[in-house]
N, C-alpha and C positions, 0 to 999 in steps of 0.2 A: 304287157299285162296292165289292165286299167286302174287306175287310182279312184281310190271310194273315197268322199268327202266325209268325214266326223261328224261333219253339223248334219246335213240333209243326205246322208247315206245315197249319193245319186253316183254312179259309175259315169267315170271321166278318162281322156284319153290320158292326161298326166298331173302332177298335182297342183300345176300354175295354171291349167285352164281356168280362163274364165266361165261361169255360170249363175246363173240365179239360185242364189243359195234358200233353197225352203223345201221344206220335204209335204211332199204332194201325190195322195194316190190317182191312181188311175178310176177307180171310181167315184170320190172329188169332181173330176173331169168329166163325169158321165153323170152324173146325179141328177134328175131330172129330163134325159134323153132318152129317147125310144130303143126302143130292144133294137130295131134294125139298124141305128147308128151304130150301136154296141157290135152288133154282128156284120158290122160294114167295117168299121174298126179292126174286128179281130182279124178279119180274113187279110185286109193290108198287112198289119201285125205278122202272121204266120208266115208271110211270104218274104216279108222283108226282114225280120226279127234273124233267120236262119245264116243271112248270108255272113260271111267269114267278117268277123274283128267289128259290127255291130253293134254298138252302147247304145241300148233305151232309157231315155230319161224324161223324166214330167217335172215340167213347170205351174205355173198358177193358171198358163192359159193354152198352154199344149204338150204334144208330146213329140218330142225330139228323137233322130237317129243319128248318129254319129260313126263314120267312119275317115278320120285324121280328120276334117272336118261336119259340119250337119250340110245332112243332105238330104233330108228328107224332112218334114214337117205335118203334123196333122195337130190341126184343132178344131175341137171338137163346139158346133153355136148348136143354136136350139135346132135347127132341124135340117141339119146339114154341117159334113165333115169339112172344111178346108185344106185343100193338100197343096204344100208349097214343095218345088223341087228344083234343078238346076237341068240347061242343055245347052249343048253348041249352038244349037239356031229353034226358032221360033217357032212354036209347036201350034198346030193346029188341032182342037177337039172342042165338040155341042158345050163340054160343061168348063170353057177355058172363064175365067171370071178374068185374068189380067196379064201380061207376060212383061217383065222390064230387061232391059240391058242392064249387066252389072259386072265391070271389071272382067269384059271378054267371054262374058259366058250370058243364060237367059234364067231369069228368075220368073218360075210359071208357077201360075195360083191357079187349081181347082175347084169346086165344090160340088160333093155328089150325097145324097140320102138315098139310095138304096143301092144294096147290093147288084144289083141288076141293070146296073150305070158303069159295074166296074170290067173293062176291057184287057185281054192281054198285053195289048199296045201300053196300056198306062205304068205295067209294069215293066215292060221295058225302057218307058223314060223315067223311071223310079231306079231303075237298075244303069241306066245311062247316067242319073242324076252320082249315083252312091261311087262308079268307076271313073266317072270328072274331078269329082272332089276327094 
């Protein structure tokens, strides 16, 4: 069962995690972005929002998923979403912005503005990232 913080009402996997404590909408986050970041957002959201034991949380400069650890990452720049995620080995895709080693496993950064960028494949290494961690 997840533990809610008092201060910044943001859902935690227990009550000693660490986090950035400040309460932050998701529109905050979007407030001056285009409607299709917004609806490039949602559709990650919908897919990945459903899977079992899940915590969505926002900070000042993204939006976090957590399942026993974050595994997934989206933050949201002026024209273009950021997606940070984890994999066994070194992922190759058009919109890869950076990939590092990190304690055995690969930290990959993407960045896509339209829906029409977004491939099956990426949710599999979103769903590879969320079963790693």
């Amino acid at each position: 069962m997840p533990y809610i913080c008092p201060k910044c009402e943001r859902e935690l996997v227990s009550e000693h995690q660490s986090h950035y404590c400040a309460k932050v909408s998701l529109d905050d986050l979007f407030k001056g972005k285009s409607d299709e970041l917004l609806l490039l957002f949602d559709k990650l959201l919908a897919e990945v929002a459903d899977w079992p034991d899940v915590l969505v949380g926002t900070t000042p400069n993204c939006i976090t998923f957590v399942h026993r650890q974050t595994f997934f990452v989206i933050r949201p720049m002026q024209k273009q979403l950021d997606l940070k995620f984890y994999s066994t080995k070194p992922i190759e895709m058009p919109h890869l912005v950076k990939t590092i080693a990190v304690a055995g496993r690969y930290q990959n950064s993407i960045r896509l503005s339209s829906t029409n960028e977004l491939r099956p494949q990426l949710f599999g290494w979103i769903r590879e990232s969320y079963e790693l961690l």
